[in-house]
Each structure stands twice: as C-alpha cells, then as structure tokens.
C-alpha positions in Angstrom: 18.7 5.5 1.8 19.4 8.9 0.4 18.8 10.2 -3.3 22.2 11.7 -4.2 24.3 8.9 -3.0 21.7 6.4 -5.6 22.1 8.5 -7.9 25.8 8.6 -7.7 25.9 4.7 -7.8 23.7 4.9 -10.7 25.8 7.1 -12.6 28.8 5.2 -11.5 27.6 2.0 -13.2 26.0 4.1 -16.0 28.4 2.0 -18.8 27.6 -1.7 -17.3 24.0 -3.9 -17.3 21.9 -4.6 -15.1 20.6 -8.0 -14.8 17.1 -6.8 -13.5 15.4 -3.4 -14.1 11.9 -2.7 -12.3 10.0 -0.2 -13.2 7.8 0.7 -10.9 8.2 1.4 -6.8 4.8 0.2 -5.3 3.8 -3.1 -3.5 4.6 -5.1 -6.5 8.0 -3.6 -8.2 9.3 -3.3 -4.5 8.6 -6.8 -4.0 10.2 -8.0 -7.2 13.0 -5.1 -6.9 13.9 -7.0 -2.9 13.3 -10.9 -4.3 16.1 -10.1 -7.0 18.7 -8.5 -5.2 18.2 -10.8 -2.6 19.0 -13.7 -5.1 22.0 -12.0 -6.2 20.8 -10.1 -9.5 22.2 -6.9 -10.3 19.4 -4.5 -9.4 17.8 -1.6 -10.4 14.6 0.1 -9.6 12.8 3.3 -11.1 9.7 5.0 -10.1 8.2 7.8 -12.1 6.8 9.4 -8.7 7.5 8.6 -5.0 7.5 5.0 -3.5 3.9 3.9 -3.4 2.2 7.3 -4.3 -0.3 5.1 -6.4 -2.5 2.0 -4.9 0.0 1.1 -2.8 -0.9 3.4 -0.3 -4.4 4.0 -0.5 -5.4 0.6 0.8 -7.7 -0.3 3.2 -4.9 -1.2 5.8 -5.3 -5.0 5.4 -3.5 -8.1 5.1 -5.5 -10.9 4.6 -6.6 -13.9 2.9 -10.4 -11.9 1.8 -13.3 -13.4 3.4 -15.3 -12.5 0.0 -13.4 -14.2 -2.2 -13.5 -17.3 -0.1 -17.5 -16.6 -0.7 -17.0 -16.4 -4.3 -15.6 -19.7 -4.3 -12.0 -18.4 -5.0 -10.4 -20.9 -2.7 -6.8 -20.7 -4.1 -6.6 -17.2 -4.0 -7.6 -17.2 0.1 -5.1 -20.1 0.9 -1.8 -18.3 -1.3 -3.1 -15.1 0.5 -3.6 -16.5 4.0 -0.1 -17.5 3.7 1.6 -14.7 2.6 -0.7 -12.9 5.6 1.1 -15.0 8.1 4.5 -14.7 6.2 4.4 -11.3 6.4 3.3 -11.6 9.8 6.4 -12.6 10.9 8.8 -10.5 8.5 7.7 -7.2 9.9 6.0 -7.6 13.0 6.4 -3.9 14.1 4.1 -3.0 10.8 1.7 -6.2 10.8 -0.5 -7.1 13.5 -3.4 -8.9 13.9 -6.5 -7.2 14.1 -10.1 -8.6 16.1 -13.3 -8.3 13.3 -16.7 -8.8 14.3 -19.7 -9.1 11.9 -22.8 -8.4 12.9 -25.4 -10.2 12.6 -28.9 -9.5 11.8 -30.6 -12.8 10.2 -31.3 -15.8 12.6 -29.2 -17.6 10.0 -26.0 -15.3 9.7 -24.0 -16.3 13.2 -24.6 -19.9 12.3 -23.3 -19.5 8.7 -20.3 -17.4 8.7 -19.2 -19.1 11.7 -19.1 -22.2 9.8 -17.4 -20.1 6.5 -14.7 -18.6 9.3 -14.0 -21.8 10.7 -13.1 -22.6 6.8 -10.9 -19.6 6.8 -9.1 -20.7 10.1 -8.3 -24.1 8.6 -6.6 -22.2 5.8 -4.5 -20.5 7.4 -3.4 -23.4 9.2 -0.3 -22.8 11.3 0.0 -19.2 10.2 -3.5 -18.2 12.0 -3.6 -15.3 14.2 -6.3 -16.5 16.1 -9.8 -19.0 16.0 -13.0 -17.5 14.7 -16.1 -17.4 17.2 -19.5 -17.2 17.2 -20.6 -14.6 20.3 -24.1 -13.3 21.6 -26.0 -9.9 21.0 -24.5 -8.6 24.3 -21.0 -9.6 23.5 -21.3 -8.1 20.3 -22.4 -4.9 21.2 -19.7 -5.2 24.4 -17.7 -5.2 21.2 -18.8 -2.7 19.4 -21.0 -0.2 21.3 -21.2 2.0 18.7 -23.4 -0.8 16.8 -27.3 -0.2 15.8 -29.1 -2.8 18.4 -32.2 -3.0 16.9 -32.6 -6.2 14.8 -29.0 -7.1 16.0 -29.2 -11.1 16.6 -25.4 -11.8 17.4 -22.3 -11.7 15.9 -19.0 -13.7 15.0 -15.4 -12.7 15.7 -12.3 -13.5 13.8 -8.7 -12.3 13.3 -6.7 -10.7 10.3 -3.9 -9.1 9.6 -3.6 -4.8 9.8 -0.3 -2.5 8.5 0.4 0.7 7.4 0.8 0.5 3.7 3.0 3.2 2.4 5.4 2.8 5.7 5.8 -1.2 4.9 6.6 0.1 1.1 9.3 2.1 2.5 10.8 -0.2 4.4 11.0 -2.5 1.3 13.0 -0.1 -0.3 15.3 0.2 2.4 15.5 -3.8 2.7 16.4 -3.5 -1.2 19.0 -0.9 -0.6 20.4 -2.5 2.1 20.9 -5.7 0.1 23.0 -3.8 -3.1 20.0 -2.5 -5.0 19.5 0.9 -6.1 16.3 2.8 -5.8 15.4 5.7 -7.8 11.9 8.2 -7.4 11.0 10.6 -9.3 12.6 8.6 -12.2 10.1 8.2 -15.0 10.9 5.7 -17.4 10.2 7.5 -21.3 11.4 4.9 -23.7 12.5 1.2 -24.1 15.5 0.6 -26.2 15.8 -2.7 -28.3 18.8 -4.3 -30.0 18.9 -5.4 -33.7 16.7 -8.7 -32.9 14.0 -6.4 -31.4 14.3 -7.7 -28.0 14.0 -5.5 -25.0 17.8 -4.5 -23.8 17.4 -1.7 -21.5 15.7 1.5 -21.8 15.8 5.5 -21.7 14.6 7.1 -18.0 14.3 11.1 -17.3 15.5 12.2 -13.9 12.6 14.7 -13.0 14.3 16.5 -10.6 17.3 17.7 -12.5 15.9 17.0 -15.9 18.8 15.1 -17.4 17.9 11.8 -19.5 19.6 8.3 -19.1 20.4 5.3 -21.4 20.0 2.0 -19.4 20.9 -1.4 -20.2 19.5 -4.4 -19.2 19.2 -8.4 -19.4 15.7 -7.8 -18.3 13.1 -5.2 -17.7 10.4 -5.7 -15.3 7.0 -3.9 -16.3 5.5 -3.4 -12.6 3.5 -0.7 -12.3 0.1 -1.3 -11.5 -2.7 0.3 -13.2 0.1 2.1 -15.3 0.9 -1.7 -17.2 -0.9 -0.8 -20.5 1.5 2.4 -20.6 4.7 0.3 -21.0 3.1 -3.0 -22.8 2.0 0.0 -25.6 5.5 2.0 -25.8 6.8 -1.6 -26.4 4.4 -2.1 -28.4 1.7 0.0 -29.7 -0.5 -2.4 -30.7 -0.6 -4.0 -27.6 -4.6 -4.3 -26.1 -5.2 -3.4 -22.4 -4.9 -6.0 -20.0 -5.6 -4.1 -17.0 -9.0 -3.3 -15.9 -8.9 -0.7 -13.2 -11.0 -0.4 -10.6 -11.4 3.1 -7.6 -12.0 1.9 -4.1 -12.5 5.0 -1.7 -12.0 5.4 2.1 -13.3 7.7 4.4 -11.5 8.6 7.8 -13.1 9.5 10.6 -13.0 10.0 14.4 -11.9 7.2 16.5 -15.6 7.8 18.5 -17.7 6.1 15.9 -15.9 2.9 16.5 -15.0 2.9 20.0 -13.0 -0.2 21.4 -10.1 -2.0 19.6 -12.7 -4.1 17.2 -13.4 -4.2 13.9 -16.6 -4.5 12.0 -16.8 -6.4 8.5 -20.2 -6.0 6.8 -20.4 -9.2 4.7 -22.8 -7.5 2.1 -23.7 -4.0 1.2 -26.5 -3.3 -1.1 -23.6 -3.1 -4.2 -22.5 -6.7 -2.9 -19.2 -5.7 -2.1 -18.3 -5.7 1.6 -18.0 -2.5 4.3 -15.1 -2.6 6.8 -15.0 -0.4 9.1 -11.5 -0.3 11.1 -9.0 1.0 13.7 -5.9 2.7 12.5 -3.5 5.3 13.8 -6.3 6.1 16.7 -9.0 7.3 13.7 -11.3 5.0 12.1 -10.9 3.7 8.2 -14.4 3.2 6.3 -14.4 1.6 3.0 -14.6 0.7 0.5 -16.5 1.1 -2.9 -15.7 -1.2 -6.5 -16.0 1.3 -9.1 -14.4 0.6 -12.7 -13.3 3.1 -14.4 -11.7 4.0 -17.7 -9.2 6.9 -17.2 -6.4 6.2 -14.3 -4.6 9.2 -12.8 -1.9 9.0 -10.3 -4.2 11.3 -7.7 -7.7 9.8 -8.3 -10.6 11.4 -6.7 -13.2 10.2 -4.9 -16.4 10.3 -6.4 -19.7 12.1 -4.8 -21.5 9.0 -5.8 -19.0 7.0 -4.0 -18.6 9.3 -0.7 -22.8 9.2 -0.3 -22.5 5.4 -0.6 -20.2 4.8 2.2 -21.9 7.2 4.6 -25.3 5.8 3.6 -24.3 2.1 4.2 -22.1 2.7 7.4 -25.4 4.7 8.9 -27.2 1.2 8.4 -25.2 -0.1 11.4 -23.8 2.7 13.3 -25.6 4.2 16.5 -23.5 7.1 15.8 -24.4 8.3 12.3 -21.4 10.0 10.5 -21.9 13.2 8.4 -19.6 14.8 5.7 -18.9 17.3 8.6 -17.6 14.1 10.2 -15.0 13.3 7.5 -11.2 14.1 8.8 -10.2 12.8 4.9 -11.4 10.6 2.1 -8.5 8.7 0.0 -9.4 7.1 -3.9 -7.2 4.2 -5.1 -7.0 2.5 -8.3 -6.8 -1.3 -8.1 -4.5 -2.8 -11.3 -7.0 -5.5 -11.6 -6.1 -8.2 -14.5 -8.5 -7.9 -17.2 -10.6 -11.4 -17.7 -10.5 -12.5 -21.2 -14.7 -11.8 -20.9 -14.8 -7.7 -21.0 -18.4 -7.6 -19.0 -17.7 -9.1 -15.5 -18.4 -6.4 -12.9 -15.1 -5.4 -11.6 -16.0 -6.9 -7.9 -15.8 -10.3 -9.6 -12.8 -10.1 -11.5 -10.2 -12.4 -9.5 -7.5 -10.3 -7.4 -5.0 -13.3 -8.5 -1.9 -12.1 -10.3 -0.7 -12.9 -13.8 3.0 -12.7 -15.4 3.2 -12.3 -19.2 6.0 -12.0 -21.6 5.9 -9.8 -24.1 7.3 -10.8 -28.2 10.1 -8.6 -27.0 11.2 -10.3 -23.5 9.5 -7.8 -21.2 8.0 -9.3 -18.3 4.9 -7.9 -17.2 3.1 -8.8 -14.3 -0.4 -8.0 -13.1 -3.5 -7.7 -10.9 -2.8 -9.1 -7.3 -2.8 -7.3 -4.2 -0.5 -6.1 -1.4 -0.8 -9.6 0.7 0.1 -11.5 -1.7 3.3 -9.1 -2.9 6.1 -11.2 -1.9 4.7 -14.3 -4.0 3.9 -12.0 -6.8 7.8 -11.0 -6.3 8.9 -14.5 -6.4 6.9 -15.5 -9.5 8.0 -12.8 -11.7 11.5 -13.1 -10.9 11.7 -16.3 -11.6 10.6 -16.1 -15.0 12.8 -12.6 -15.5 15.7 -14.6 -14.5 14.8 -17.2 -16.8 14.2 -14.9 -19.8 17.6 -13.1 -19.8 19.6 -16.2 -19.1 20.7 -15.3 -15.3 22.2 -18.1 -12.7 19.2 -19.8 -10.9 19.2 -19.1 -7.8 16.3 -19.6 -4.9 14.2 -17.1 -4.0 14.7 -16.4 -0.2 12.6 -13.7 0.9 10.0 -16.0 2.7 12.2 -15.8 5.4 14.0 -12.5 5.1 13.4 -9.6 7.6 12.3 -6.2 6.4 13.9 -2.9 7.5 13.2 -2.2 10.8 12.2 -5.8 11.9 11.5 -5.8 15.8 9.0 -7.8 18.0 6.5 -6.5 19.6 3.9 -4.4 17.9 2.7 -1.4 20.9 -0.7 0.1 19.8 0.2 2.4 22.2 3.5 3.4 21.1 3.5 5.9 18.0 6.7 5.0 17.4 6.4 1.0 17.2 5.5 1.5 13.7 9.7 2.4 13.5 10.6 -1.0 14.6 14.2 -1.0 15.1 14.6 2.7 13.9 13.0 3.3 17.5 15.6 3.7 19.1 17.4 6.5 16.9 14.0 8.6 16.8 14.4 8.6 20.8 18.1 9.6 20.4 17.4 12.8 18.3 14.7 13.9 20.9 17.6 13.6 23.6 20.0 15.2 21.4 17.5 17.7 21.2 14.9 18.3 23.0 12.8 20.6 21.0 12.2 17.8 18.5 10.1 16.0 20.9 7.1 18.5 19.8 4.7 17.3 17.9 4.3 18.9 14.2 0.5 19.7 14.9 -1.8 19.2 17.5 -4.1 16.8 16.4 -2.1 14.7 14.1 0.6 11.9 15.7 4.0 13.0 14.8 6.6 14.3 16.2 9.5 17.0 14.5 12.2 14.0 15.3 10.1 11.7 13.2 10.2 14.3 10.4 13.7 14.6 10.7 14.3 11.1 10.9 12.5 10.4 7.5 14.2 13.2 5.8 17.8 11.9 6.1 16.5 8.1 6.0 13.7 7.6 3.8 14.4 9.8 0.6 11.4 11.9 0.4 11.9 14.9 -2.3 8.8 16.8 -1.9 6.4 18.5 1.2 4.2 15.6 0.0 6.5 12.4 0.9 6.3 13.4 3.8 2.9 14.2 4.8 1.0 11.7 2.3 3.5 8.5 2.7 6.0 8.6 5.0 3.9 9.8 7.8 0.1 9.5 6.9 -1.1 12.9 8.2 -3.0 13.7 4.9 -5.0 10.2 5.1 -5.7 10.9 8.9 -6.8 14.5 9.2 -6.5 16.9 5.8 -7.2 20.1 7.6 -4.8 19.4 10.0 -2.1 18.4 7.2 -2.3 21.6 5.7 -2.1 24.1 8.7 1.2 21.6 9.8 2.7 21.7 6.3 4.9 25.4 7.2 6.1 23.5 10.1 7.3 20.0 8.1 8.4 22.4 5.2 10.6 24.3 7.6 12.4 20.8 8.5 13.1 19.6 5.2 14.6 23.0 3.9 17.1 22.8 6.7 17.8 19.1 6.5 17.7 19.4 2.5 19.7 22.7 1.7 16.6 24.2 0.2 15.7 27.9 0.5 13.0 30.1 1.2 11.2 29.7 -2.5 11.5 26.3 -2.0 8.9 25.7 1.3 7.1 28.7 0.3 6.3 26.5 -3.1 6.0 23.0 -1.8 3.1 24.4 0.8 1.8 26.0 -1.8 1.7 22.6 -4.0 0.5 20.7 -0.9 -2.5 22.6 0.1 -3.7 22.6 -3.2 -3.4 18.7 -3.2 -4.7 18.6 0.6 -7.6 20.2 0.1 -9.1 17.7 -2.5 -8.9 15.4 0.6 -11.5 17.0 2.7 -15.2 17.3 2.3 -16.7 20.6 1.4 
C-alpha cells in the first residue's frame, strides 16, 4: 500500500466511473470502502487527512457490546454489537483480544445485581462469548486489582470484552481494501460534489493536498462517511440541509502501568456524571476514560478540556489506592463521537443511542451516521447495500462477516510487541536480520523498534512525522514527552525511506512537537 502507485491507478482510471466513492477513511468509510470492493464494486476511497486521524483513533481501545447501554434498556444495540465483537474477534485475532473487567463493588446490593445484568450480557453474546461473567469475593477482587481502595470494598464481579488497537485495525482495513482492487487515497480532501442535469449526485471534485492539483471524479454513488464531519457534505450538497449529527468529546488519560497492576480491568458502572469510568491495560500503560461532553464546534485535533482532565482524575482517585496526579499523565487524547442527532434536540448526549442511521439525500448521496467502531462492519454492510441499490449496481452479498483483515494470524502474545503485526511479523524480524541496527528501539521508553518504522513507511502510506507517531505506531497516545524527543530519530527514517531532504525532517519535527505538546499536562 504505497501513495504514488494509488495515485497512479487513480490517474489511470481518471476518464472511467466508479461504482462507489467513500469519502472518508475512519472506522466507518474503511468499512464501507472493504464491504464494496469485496462485493465486486468498483472502488474508491478519499480522506481529507490520514486514515483514522479523527475518532477513529482516539477510542477507548474497546470492542464490545456496552454494558451501559444494556442498562439503559438498549437491548438491540448490545446484541448487533456483541456480535460484531465476536465477529471481529475472529477476523483479526492478532488486533482483538479479550480482555478480563472487574467492577468493584461497594453496595451490599451491587455483586448480586450486576452479576445477574452480566449474566444477561453472556446470553447475548451467545456462541461468540469470550468468556462467563462471575461474581468473586473482596479478596479475589483486590487479588485482582491491588491497586483498588479497600475500604468500603464489598466484592466484585468479573466479565470478559473485547480490546484492539484502533488506528492499527484501521490500517489494516485499508490494506484489506487495497488488497481486494480498491484504491485508497489520504490527504485527499473532497471540495465539491458535481451533479448532472437532473441534479443527482454523479461524482465530485477532490484536491490532492500534497501536490495541490484538483480532480473531477465520477461516480454511480458517493458515500458521505465521515463522522462528525457529515453536516459538511449533507450542506455542500445541499445548503439547506439541518445538522444531523450531534457531537460529542470523550477524553483519555494515559498513565503508568503501576496504577493498575495485573492484567485486569476495572469498569466503574456509575460516575457522579452517570457515565461509566474504565480504567484499562494497553501497550504496558494504563487507559483512563472517559468523559460525555457535547459540544458545538468539531475540529480534526480536539483538545481536552481542563474541566474534563480534573474529572477523570477526581473520579479514578475514588477507587485507586494509588492516587494519580497531572504529574502522573504520560498523555491525554480528546475524541469526537459522530453521534446521530435524535429528532428531540435536549437529550444529554450520554443518552443519545450509539445505533447507526443511513439516509439518502434528494440528490442520491448516501449518508450514514452515528455508530461506533464494534459495530463498523454492519454499519459497512448496511450502507452498501442501499448505495448499491441507489445507483443501480448488480446485487451481490455482502461477505465480509467472514473475510480476514490484513495481517490475520492466531495467537494474540501480550508479550510480544510485535503480535499486533500479525502476519507482517515475520517481515519486521527479517529487516532486523538484514540489518541489525534496526533492532534498536526509536526511544527508550516508548515500544518500537527502527524496523517497525521502516516497515510502516514502505507498507502503510504514512505522509507526515505524524502518521507515524500518532497512528501507525501510538507513541504520542502512550508517552508525549517521549514522542517528541524520538521524533529526530523517526524523522531521520522516513526522509531516507521517502526521498525527503534536510528541510523536510527539520519541518515535520517542527510541526510535531508543536502538536505533541498539546498532549501532555502542564
């Protein structure tokens, strides 16, 4: 998967149609983008950044069916979702693995009632379960978790979900699209939809950012998937259109694998905001999150609120014998969930539904909506089958529930840095005996090593210092400072692997240090 050689496809089929243009390369437009190409459809995708610089990878590292929304009643969301969790399970294992949870519990009641509300989720899941949910004792709970506050504690119940790495599943999605006939563009931003005499969507005008020329594009269908961007392209179709998306910032905060030691989880069912606190294992650090605050401007780098950061230190102090400090922070991440606006404007966004929701537009463009990265590859299905209905295309069956992703392997290894590589494994390893001086690690407290760097450069189609650092490895998520003082080094690669010259890293650390350091607490 390299840039020039889409690019030169793209030019080379400048003059014919495609049946199926996405716009948009997060969760969602990769999943549509892989369920048509897979089907047959003539396939392009455009992204007006890198894969999954938005949402899609600022999650909170979990696939699963959302024990609050069974809570809130939203039963048909959990099962769809539970599903897909398994699904996905088993068409990347090397990414998604299940993960233990414990929630504490601190009532007489709680054990006894989310036992009996897991055992619901369990049944769910049916067949696809990754494992049955317990009720344990105070001492097996802080066995668990020793890190936990003791005083009060009453017990605790255990039960299984699924964990991945976000932004390293999305690009593997794109390489499962580009493997499969679809081109993939970033750093394509999409300026313009063109319409024929009958004012129907028939393809539409997209600027390359890096060399600054612009493209016609036709189409039998274009596919509006990107996120909390939606309104964007519903109003440049049409102007009038009203907003159907109603975002919402969730924020993280990373911190040193010692305030969660052991391999467990912890879910706090209820914070004083009644959202719910997780608090888990990833990449040897621990992820803390997250917070349900709506706002009304979206950026494509969102910040974390002070408001927001105080919250989540407060509330994880409530449980942790260890209480974390902003000194502790390694990096705090903001996302913006796309969430589908309800047709009443003053629900709290914590109790709009996460379900998705596929409209077409006066002009035949197919939007689709809200959701969330579990439930991607149903999302996918959906909309394509009503884009393939709307410009005319063969029906053909959707196939992805059983189709491998790039670097399928079995066998996740917690242990192993380079499981996450799957089946790309194995050529990491051969650079590092090819040469050996590629076996040292980019910086040393972050997890990578200059092979991997090299790897991702010539495989994974990053274009700037931050592809790297922010998505294709997740060094800015895991330790900021650390990022930054490693960003010469990872400069130094691409330049060599890229052509690029002096100017060229001297900028793009530049560029990333002033985005790095809005990740760290000062």
């Amino acid at each position: 998967m390299k840039r020039d050689i889409m690019l030169q496809v793209f030019e080379e089929n400048l003059d014919k149609e495609w049946d199926i243009v996405v716009i948009g390369g997060g969760a969602t437009g990769l999943g549509v983008a892989v369920d048509a190409v897979s089907r047959g459809y003539k396939t392009l995708l455009l992204e007006q950044s890198d894969f999954a610089k938005g949402t899609s990878s600022r999650s909170t590292k979990l696939v699963h069916g959302g024990v609050r929304y069974l809570a809130q009643g939203d039963i048909s969301l959990v099962i769809e979702a539970l599903h897909e969790r398994g699904l996905l399970y088993h068409n990347a294992p090397h990414l998604v693995h299940d993960q233990s949870f414990v929630i504490p519990s601190y009532e007489w009641w709680g054990g006894p009632f989310y036992t009996i509300g897991l055992k619901v989720y369990d049944l769910m899941a049916g067949k696809l379960g990754l494992g049955p949910s317990v009720h344990i004792s105070k001492e097996k709970t802080l066995e668990y978790l020793p890190n936990l506050k003791e005083d009060g504690l009453k017990g605790g119940v255990i039960y299984h979900d699924g964990q991945f790495d976000d932004s390293r599943l999305a690009i593997n999605l794109a390489q499962t699209f580009v493997e499969n006939g679809g081109t993939a563009l970033n750093y394509f931003e999409v300026v313009e939809l063109n319409k024929n005499m009958d004012n129907l969507v028939s393809g539409l005008k997209a600027l390359d950012k890096i060399s600054g020329k612009e493209f016609d594009i036709k189409a039998k269908v274009v596919v509006n998937a990107t996120g909390v961007f939606a309104d964007s392209i519903l109003q440049m179709d049409d102007p009038s259109s009203p907003k159907t998306i109603r975002p919402s910032q969730g924020i993280h905060l990373v911190l040193d694998k010692k305030f969660l030691r052991g391999d467990k989880a912890i879910m706090i069912p209820k914070t004083s905001d009644g959202r719910v606190l997780f608090a888990v294992p990833w990449h040897d650090k621990v992820v803390v999150g997250t917070t349900d605050t709506p706002l009304d401007d979206i950026d494509l780098e969102p910040r974390a609120l002070e408001s927001e950061i105080n919250f989540v230190l407060e509330t994880a102090s409530n449980y942790l014998a260890s209480v974390p400090s902003r000194e502790d922070v390694l990096s705090v991440f903001a996302g913006l969930r796309p969430l589908a606006a309800p047709q009443k404007g003053d629900e709290s966004t914590k109790e709009i539904s996460r379900k998705h929701k596929i409209t077409v537009s006066l002009s035949g463009l197919v939007s689709i909506l809200g959701g969330k990265w579990t439930i991607y590859r149903k999302m996918a299905e959906d909309t394509v089958d009503k884009a393939a209905m709307i410009a005319g295309l063969e029906d053909k069956a959707c196939i992805t529930k059983d189709l491998p992703i790039h670097g399928w392997a079995k066998g996740h290894d917690k242990t192993d840095p380079l499981s996450k590589y799957g089946s790309d494994k194995e050529y990491i390893n051969e650079l590092m005996i090819k040469e050996p001086d590629l076996k040292d690690f980019i910086h040393e407290r972050l997890p990578y090593t200059k092979a991997e760097i090299v790897w991702m450069v010539r495989n994974e189609m990053p274009v700037t210092l931050e592809d790297v650092m922010s998505r294709r490895t997740r060094a800015l998520l895991l330790d900021a400072r650390a990022s930054i003082e490693a960003a010469p080094v990872v400069a130094e690669i691409m330049a060599k692997e890229l052509g690029h010259d002096n100017s060229w890293k001297k900028e793009q650390v530049n560029i990333y240090k002033e985005l790095a350091e809005g990740y760290y607490l000062k």
